[in-house]
Every structure is written in C-alpha cells, then in structure tokens.
TORKOL-4160 file (C-alpha; in steps of 0.2 Angstrom, whole numbers, padded with zeros to 4 digits, m for minus):
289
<pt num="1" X="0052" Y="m0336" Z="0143"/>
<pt num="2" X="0037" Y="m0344" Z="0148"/>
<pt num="3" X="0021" Y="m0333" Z="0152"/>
<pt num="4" X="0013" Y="m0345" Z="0163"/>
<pt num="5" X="0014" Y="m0341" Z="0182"/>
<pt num="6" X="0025" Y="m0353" Z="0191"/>
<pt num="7" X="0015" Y="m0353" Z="0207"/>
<pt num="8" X="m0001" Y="m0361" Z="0198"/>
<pt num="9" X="0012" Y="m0374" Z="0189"/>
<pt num="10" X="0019" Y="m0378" Z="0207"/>
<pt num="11" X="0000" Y="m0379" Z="0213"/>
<pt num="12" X="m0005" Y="m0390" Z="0199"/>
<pt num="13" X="0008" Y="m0403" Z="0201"/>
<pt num="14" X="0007" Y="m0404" Z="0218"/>
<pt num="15" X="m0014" Y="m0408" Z="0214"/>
<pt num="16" X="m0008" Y="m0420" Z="0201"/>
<pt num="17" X="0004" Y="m0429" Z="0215"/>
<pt num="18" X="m0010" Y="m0430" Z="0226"/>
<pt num="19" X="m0023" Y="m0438" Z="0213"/>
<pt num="20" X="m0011" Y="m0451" Z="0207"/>
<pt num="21" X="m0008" Y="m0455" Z="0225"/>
<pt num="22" X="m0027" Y="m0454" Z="0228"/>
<pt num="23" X="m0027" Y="m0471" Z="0212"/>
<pt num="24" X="m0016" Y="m0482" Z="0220"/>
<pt num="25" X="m0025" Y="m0479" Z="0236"/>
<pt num="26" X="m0043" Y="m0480" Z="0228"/>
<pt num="27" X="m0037" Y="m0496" Z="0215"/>
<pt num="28" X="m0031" Y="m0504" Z="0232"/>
<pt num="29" X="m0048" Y="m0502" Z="0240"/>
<pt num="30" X="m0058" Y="m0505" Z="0227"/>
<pt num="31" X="m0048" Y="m0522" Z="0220"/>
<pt num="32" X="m0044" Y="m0520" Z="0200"/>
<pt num="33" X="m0049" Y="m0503" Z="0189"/>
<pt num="34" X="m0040" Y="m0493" Z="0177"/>
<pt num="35" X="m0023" Y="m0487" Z="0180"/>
<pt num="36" X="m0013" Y="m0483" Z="0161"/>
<pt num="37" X="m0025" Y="m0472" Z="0155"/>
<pt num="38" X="m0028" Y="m0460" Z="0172"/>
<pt num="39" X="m0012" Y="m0459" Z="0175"/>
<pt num="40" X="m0006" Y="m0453" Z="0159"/>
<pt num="41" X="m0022" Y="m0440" Z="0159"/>
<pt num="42" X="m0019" Y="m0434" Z="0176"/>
<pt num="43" X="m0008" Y="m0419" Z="0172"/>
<pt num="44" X="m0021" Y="m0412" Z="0158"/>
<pt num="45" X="m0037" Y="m0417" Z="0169"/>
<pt num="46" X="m0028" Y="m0409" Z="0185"/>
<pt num="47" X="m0027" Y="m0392" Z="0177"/>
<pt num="48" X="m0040" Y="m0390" Z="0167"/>
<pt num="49" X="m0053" Y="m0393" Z="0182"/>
<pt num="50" X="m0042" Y="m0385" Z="0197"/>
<pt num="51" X="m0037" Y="m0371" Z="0184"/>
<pt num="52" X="m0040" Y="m0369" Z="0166"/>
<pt num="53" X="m0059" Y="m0372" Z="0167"/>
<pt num="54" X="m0074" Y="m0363" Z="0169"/>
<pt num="55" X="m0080" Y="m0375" Z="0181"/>
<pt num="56" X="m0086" Y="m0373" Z="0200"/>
<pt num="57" X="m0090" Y="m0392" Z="0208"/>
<pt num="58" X="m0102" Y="m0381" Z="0222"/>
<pt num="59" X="m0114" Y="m0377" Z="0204"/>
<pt num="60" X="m0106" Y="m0390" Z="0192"/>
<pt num="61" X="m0125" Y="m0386" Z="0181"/>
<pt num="62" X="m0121" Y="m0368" Z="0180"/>
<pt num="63" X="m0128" Y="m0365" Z="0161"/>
<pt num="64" X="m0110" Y="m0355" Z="0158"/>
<pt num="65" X="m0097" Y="m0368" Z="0163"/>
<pt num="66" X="m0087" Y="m0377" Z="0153"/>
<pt num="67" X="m0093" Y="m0393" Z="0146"/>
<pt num="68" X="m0078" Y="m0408" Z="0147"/>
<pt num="69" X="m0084" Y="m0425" Z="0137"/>
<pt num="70" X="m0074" Y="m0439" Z="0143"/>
<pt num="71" X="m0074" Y="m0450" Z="0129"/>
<pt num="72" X="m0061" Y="m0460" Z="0135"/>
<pt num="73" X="m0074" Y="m0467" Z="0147"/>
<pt num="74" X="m0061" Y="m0480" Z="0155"/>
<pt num="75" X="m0053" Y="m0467" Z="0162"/>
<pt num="76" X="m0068" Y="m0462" Z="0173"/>
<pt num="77" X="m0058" Y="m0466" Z="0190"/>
<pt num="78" X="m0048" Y="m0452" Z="0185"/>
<pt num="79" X="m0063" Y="m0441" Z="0190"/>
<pt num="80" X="m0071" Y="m0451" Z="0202"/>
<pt num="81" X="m0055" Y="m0446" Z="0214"/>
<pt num="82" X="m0056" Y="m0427" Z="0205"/>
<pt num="83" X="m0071" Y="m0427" Z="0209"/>
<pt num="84" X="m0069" Y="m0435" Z="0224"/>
<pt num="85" X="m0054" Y="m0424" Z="0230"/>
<pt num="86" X="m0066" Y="m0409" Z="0228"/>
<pt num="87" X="m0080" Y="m0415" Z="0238"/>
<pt num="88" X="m0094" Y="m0421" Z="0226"/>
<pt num="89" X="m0093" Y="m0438" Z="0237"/>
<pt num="90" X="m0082" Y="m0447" Z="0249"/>
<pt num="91" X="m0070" Y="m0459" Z="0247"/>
<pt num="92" X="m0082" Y="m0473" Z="0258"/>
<pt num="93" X="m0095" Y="m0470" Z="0246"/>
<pt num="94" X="m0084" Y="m0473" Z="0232"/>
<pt num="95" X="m0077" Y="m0490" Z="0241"/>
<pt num="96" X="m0093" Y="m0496" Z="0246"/>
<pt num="97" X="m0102" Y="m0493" Z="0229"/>
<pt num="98" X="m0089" Y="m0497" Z="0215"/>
<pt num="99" X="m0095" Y="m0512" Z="0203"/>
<pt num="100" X="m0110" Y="m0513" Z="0215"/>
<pt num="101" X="m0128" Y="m0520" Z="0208"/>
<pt num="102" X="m0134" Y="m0503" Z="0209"/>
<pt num="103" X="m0119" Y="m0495" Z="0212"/>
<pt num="104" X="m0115" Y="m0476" Z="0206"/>
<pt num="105" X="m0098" Y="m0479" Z="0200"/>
<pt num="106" X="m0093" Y="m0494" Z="0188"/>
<pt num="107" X="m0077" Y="m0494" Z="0179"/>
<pt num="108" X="m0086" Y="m0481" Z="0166"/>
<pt num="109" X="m0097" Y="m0465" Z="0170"/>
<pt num="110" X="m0116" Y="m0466" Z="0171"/>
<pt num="111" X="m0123" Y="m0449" Z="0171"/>
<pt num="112" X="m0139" Y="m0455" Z="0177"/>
<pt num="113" X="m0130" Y="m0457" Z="0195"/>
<pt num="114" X="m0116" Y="m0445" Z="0192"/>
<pt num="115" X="m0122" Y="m0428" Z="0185"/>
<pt num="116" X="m0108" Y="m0421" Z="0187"/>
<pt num="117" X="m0101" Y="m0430" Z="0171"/>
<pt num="118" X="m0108" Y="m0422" Z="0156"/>
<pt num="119" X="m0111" Y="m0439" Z="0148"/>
<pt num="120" X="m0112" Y="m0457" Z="0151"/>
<pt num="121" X="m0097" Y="m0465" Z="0143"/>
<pt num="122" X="m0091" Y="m0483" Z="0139"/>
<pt num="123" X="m0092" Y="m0489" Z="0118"/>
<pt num="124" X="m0078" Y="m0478" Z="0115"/>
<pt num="125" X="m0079" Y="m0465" Z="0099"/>
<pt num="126" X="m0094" Y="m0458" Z="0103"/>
<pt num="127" X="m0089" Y="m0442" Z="0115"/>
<pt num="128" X="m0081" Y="m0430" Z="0099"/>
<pt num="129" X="m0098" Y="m0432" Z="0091"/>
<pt num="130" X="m0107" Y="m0429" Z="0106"/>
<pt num="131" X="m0094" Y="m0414" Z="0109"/>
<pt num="132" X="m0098" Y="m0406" Z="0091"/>
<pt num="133" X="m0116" Y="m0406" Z="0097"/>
<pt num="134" X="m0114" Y="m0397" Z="0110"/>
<pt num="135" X="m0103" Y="m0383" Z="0103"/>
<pt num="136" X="m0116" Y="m0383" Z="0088"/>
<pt num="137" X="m0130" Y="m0381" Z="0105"/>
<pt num="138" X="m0118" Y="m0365" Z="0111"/>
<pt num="139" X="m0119" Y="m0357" Z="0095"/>
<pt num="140" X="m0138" Y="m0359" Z="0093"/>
<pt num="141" X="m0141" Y="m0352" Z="0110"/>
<pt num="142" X="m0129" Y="m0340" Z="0111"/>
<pt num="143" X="m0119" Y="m0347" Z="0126"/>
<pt num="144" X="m0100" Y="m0345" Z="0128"/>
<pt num="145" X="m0095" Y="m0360" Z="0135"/>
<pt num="146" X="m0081" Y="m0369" Z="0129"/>
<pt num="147" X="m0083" Y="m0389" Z="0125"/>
<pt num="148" X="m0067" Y="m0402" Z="0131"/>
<pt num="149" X="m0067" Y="m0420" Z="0123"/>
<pt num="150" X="m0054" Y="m0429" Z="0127"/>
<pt num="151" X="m0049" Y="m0446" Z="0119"/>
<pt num="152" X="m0038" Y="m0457" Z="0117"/>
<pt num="153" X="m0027" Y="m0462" Z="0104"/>
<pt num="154" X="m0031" Y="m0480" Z="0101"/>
<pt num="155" X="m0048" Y="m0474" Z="0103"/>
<pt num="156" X="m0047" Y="m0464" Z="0085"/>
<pt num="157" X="m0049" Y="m0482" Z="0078"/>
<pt num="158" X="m0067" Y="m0479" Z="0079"/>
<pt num="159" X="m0073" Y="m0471" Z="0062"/>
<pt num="160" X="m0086" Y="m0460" Z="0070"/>
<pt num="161" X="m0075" Y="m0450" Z="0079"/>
<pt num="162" X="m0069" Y="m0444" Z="0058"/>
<pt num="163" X="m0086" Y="m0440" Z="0055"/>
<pt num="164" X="m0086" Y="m0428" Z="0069"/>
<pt num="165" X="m0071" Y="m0419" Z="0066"/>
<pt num="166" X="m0075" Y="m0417" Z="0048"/>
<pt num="167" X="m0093" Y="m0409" Z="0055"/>
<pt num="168" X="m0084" Y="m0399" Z="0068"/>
<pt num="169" X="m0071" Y="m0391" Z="0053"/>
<pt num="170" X="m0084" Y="m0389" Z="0041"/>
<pt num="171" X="m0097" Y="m0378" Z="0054"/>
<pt num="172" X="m0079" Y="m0368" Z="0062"/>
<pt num="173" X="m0082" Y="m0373" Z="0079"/>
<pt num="174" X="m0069" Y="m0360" Z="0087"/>
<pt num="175" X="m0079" Y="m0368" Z="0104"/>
<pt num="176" X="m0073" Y="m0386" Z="0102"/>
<pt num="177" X="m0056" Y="m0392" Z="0109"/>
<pt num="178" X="m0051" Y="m0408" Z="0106"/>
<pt num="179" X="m0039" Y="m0418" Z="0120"/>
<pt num="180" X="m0030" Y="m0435" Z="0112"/>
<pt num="181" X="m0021" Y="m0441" Z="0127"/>
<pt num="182" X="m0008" Y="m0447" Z="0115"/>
<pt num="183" X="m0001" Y="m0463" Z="0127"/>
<pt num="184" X="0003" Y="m0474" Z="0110"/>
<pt num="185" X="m0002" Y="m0489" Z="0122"/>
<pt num="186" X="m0021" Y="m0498" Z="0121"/>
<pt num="187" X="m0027" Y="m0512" Z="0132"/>
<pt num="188" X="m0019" Y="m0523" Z="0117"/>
<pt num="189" X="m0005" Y="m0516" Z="0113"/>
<pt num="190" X="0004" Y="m0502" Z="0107"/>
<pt num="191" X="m0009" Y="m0491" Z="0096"/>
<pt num="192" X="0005" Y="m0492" Z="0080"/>
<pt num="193" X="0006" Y="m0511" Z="0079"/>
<pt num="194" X="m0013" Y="m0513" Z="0082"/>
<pt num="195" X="m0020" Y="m0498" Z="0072"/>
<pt num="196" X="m0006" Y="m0486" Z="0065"/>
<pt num="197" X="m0011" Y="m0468" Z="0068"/>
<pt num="198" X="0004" Y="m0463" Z="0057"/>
<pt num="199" X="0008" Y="m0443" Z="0057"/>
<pt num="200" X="m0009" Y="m0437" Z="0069"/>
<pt num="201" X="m0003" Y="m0419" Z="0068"/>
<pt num="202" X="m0005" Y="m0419" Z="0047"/>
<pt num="203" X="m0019" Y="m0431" Z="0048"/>
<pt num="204" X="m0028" Y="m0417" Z="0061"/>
<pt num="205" X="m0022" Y="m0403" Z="0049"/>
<pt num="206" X="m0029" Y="m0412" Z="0033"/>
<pt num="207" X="m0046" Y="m0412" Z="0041"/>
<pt num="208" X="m0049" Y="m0393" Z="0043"/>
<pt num="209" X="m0039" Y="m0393" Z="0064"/>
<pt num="210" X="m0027" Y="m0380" Z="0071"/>
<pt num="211" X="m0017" Y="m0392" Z="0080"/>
<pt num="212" X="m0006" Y="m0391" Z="0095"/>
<pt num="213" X="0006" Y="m0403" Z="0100"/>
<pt num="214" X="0013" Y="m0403" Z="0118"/>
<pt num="215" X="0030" Y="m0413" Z="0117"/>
<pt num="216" X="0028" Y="m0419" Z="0136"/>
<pt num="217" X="0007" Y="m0420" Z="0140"/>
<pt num="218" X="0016" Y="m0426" Z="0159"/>
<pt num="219" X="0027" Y="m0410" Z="0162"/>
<pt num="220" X="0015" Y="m0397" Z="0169"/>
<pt num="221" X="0023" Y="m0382" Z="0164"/>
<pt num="222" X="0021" Y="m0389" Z="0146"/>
<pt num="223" X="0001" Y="m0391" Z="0148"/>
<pt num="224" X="m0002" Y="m0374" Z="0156"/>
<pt num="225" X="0008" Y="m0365" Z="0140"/>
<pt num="226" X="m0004" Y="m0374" Z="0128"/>
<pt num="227" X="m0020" Y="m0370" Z="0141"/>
<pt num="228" X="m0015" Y="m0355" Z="0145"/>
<pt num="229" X="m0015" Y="m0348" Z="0127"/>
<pt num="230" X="m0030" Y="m0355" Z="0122"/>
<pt num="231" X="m0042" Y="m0341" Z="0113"/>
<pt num="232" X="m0056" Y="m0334" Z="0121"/>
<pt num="233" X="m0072" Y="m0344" Z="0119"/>
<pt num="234" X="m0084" Y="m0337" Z="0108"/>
<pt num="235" X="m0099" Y="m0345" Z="0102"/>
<pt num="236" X="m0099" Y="m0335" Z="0085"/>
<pt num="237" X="m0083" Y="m0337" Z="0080"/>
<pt num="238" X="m0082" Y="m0347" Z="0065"/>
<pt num="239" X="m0063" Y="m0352" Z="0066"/>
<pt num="240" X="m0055" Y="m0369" Z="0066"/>
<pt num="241" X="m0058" Y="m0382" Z="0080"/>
<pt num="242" X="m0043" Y="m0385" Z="0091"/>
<pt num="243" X="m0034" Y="m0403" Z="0094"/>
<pt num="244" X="m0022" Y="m0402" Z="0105"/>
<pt num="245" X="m0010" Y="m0419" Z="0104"/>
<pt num="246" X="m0005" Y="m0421" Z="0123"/>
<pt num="247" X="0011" Y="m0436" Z="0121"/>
<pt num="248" X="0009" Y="m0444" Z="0136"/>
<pt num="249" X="0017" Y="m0461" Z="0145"/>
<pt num="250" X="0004" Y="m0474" Z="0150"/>
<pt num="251" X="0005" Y="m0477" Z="0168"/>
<pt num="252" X="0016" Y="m0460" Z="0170"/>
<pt num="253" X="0022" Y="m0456" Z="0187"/>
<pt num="254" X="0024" Y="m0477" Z="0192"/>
<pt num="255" X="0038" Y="m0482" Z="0185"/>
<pt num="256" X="0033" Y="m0501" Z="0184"/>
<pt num="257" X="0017" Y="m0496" Z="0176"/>
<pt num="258" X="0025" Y="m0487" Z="0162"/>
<pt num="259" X="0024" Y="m0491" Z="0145"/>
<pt num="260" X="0016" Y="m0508" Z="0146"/>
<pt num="261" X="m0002" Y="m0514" Z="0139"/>
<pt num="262" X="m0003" Y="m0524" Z="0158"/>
<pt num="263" X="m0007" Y="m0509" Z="0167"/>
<pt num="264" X="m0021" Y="m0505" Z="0156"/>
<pt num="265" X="m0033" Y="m0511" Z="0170"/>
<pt num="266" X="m0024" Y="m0519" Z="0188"/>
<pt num="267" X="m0024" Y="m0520" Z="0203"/>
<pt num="268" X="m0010" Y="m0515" Z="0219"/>
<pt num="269" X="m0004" Y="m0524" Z="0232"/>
<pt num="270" X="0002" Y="m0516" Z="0248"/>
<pt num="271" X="0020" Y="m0519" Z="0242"/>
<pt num="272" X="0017" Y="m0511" Z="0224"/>
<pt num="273" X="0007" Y="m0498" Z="0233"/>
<pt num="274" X="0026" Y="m0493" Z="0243"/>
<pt num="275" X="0035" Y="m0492" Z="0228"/>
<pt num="276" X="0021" Y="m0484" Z="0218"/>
<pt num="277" X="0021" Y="m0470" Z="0229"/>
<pt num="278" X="0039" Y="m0468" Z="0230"/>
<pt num="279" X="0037" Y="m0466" Z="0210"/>
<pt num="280" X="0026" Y="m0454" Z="0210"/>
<pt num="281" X="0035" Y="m0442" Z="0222"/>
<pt num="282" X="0050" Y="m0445" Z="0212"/>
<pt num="283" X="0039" Y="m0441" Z="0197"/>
<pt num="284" X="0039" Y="m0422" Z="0202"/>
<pt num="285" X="0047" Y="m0408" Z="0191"/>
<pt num="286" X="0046" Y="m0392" Z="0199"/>
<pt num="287" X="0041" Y="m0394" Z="0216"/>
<pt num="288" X="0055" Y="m0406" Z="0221"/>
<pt num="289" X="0061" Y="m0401" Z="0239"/>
C-alpha cells in the first residue's frame, strides 16, 4: 500500500499533462528546440518543483530553498514552460526572445538572464560537480537545503561527472541527490550502442551511492514513492549520496516521438501538434475520465 496521497499524484499529473501540452505549443511557436529529453523529464521536474521541493518561484533566492542543477542543459525548455507556467515570465516573452541576439532563452540556460536557474548549463557533465559544491557550501555554512542534479544518461559519458561522485561519496554528502533521467536514447543513438552504461545501479553502488531505481520515471505514482521517502535534509549528516535511476521513455507521452534519436531536437507541425496532443491525454494513468 502506497503511502503517497493520491490527490497530490492526481494533481501532479494533471501539471505534467499541461507542461507537455505547453512543449508542443511552445516548439510550434518557437520553430525547432528539444523535445526527447523534456518529455521524458517532465514527470520528475513536475513534482519535484510543484511538490517535493523547497522551492517558492515568488522568492526563488530564498538562502533555504532547494538548490536543483540542471546538467542536462538541453532540457532547459522544460523549465522555461515550468517556469513559465508559474509566472516567472510570459509565454510572448518566451516567443519573441528565443535564439534571439540578445535573447534570454537559447536552447540551454544562461543564468546571467535567468536567475532563477541555479547555473548556466550547455557542455554537459559539468552540473554533478558543480552539485557536490554546493552540498560541500551547505555543510560549510550550516545550511539545510537539499541539492538536485539531474543528468542524463548519455551524459554519464563525460569523465568528470566520475570524479564528482567519487568526491561526493568520499565527503558523505547525505545532501546531494543525484537524478539520471535514464531515457537509454542520445542525440545519436541509443546510449548502449554509442557508449554502454552496462549495470548503472552496481556501477552507482561501487562508487560509494545508495541508489534508487524507479521502474517507470513516467508513472507519477512511481516518482512520488521515491520523493516521497527521501530522508530529511541535513547538512551534517555524513551519509551516502542518493542517485535515484529514473527509467524513462524519450519523448514519453507522444507516441511518434518515442523511442527514436529524431526527436532529440524538432519541430511540430499543426498536424503533428493534433495528434501530439491527443498522445499526451491518452498518456494519462490516474486521472483518466
């Protein structure tokens, strides 16, 4: 029997409809961007920032939020419609400005004109080392927070993100989570032919992790269990870090986009845009009519 309330699993996935809905709107709008990867991090972005967070978007430099490091920073249209959806901008802002000379929002985050990210993202593997800072800076200044990285799987290719979790094991960061959004599908290919991850979880595990695999990272009930349980944040713990392994499906929720290296990065058509949104209705678990 599941401990999670069922009302914030309903609420949760009718949030993650809307923000999938909200990407085939914005893509069609703003021409080509990435689809794949934000649609298979929806479900785990959805509820950690309208739920599982310490986050408030009216005071998103509170110095007791939590900290989330988008290292995947190809997935930053994600969060520009999160973001978007919770009043940090509009959407006309958004459309005017996107890939703009000058522009706020390019197909990866700038901190510079978006504070509300905690980092500037794009040359992948750099967020978990920047994550193990900032849990290390928690510690030092006695701050409870909890710090978020969320990757990708092909982006555990890059050899700095191995450094990192060996630092982050070695000092017991009980503060640092780690997110691989575990879609098995890069810009090139599928991550196994490319690079082969083999066995993640004992990989993890071998490195000094407590690691959590959800089976299905696009069943909402499934991510609130792992969030749910999560221990409470302390600073001064010196306990193992967390990885939680989130199997996802690129492009989940669009059935044609599913599963396929082509909708890494896209664009929609009003046709496509029909059926895409029929997809992601039919996508639903527990809020079906």
């Amino acid at each position: 029997m599941s401990d999670v309330d069922m009302r914030v699993v309903k609420e949760l996935e009718n949030k993650a409809v809307d923000i999938r809905k909200m990407l085939i709107d914005y893509v069609q709008n703003v021409g080509v961007a990435h689809l794949g990867g934000p649609m298979s991090a929806t479900d785990m972005a959805v509820a950690l920032y309208y739920h599982y967070m310490n986050w408030d978007p009216k005071d998103y430099k509170a110095k007791d939020r939590d900290r989330f490091i988008l290292s995947k920073g190809h997935n930053a249209d994600l969060f520009y419609n999160i973001f978007c959806d919770m009043g940090l901008f509009t959407r006309e802002e958004i459309f005017s400005e996107y890939n703009k000379l000058h522009g706020r929002f390019g197909q990866h985050p700038n901190r510079m004109y978006l504070p509300m990210f905690e980092v500037s993202a794009g040359s992948l593997g750099h967020g978990l080392s920047l994550a193990t800072g900032y849990a290390l800076g928690a510690r030092a200044s006695g701050d409870n927070y909890r710090v978020f990285c969320m990757t990708g799987d092909g982006e555990l290719d890059e050899g700095s993100n191995w450094e990192a979790l060996m630092l982050a094991a070695h000092r017991k960061l009980g503060n640092l989570v780690l997110i691989v959004d575990k879609n098995q599908i890069m810009g090139t290919g599928p991550t196994e032919e490319v690079m082969a991850l083999g066995n993640l979880t004992d990989k993890l595990t071998s490195f000094g992790w407590d690691v959590i695999n959800i089976k299905d990272g696009n069943d909402m009930l499934q991510v609130c269990e792992t969030l749910e349980n999560l221990p409470e944040p302390d600073c001064h713990a010196k306990r193992k870090p967390i990885a939680i392994i989130s199997n996802t499906i690129k492009g989940a929720g669009v059935d044609f986009m599913t599963g396929t290296p082509s909708w890494h990065l896209g664009s929609v058509d009003d046709e496509l845009g029909v059926k895409a949104y029929a997809s992601i209705e039919a996508f639903r678990k527990y809020t079906k009519e």
